[in-house]
C-alpha positions, 0 to 999 in steps of 0.5 A: 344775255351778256354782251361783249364788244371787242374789235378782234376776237380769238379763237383759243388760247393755245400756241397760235392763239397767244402768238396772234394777241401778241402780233395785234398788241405789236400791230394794231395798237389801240385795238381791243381784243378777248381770246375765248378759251373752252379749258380752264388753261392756257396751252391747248394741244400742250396741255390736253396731251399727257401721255407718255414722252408727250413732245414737239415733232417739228424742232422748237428754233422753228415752231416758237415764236419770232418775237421770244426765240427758244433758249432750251438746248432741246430742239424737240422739247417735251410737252411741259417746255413747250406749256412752260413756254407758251405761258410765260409768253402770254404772262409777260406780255400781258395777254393771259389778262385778256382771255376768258377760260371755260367759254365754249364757242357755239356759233358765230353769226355775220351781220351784213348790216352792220358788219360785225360778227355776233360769237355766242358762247356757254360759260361751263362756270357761271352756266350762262350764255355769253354773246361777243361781237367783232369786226373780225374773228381769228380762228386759233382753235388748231384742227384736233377736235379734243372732245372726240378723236379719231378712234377706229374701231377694230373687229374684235376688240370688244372681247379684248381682255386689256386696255385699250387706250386713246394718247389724247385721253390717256388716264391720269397715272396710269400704271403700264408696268409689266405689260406687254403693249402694242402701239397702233401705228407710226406717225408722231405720236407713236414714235413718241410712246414707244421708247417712252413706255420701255422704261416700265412695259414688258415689252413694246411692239409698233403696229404699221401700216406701212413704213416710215423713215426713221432715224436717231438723232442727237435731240440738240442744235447741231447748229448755231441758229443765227447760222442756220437762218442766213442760209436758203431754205433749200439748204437746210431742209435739202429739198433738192436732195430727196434720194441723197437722204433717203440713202442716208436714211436707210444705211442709218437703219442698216447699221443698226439692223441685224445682217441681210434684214428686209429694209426694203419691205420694212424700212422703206415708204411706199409713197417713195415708189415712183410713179409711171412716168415719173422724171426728175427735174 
């Protein structure tokens, strides 16, 4: 059985991971360093998710790295970018030499004794086990499991005469054109399927539990960044002004539903509903 000794070993080699070899490199000079990767690539979440629109639902001046700043003019960047992005950051600083694809993490042991951390890994490719030891571990693996996803199940289905779909598996040119779609919830995700899937789908139709806030906005920097960071965090993301956006939220809504529409039932969060007792400070 092979063995590989490093001072820090990371785990995955996508957005986080590739940040965090860059911070040691910077760092900790002189240390050496592996990031065990289960895929054949680079990317993680950014390169398993393909479905339609695939894109970022935190703005990119904020999400990206400090060391390299976002440069595209698209704050919510699609998937690719945000790929292209990760991959150009681990090329040009060397890191991508440091990271062993097709490695799966299937335990990770601490030596007491000798206080180091024993990381047994399966190479899919040479179909051997491969052992790793370190002082420390850095856990970059996210909280998506990408070999099985969360995926209810609903009375009935089984005698569903179409497609039903997961997004973190959506099949590679699959044609949905002309069909009528239902998409199961409201969250990141389906507020990116929806506008996607109507250049081709019959029609499109949002399936929720409960509302969301909602709104269109320009997908650019309204801004100048260096602006935005000389300003308390209170003021860019008014933390102090809850019902200040929540008005702005529905009448951005009301405009562009037909008169004497339900906002309240369909439009409105339940978790806005205050509590007994509730008092503002």
């Amino acid at each position: 059985m092979a063995k590989n000794t490093y001072d820090v070993i990371i785990m995955g080699a996508g957005l986080s991971g590739i940040g965090t070899a860059y911070h040691l490199q910077q760092e900790c000079k002189g240390k050496t360093y592996v990031i065990l990767e289960n895929r054949e690539s680079i990317g993680g979440t950014w390169d398993i998710f393909r479905y339609p629109g695939i894109r970022s639902d935190s703005d990119m001046f904020t999400l990206g790295y400090s060391f390299k700043p976002w440069k595209y003019n698209e704050a919510i960047a699609d998937g690719g970018l945000i790929l292209n992005y990760i991959k150009e950051t681990a090329h040009e600083n060397g890191i991508d030499k440091n990271i062993h694809f097709n490695t799966k993490i299937n335990r990770a042991d601490w030596d007491s004794n000798t206080n180091t951390w024993t990381v047994t890994c399966y190479n899919s490719k040479t179909k051997k086990t491969v052992e790793y030891t370190a002082k420390y571990v850095i856990s970059c693996l996210g909280y998506y499991n990408y070999e099985k996803a969360h995926r209810p199940e609903f009375k009935g289905e089984k005698s569903f005469k179409g497609d039903i779909l997961h997004p973190q598996f959506w099949p590679k040119n699959y044609d949905y054109s002309g069909k009528e779609v239902v998409v199961i919830g409201s969250g990141a995700t389906a507020v990116t399927l929806v506008p996607s899937m109507t250049d081709k789908a019959k029609h499109v139709t949002m399936l929720q539990r409960s509302p969301t806030y909602i709104a269109s906005i320009p997908n650019r920097s309204l801004l100048p960044q260096n602006l935005l960071k000389n300003l308390p965090d209170t003021v860019q993301y008014n933390l102090n002004q809850p019902e200040l956006m929540k008005r702005y939220f529905r009448a951005h809504v009301k405009r562009q539903l037909p008169k004497g529409y339900d906002i309240d039932t369909h439009f409105t969060p339940k978790f806005t509903e205050k509590p007994a007792g509730y008092r503002s400070v």
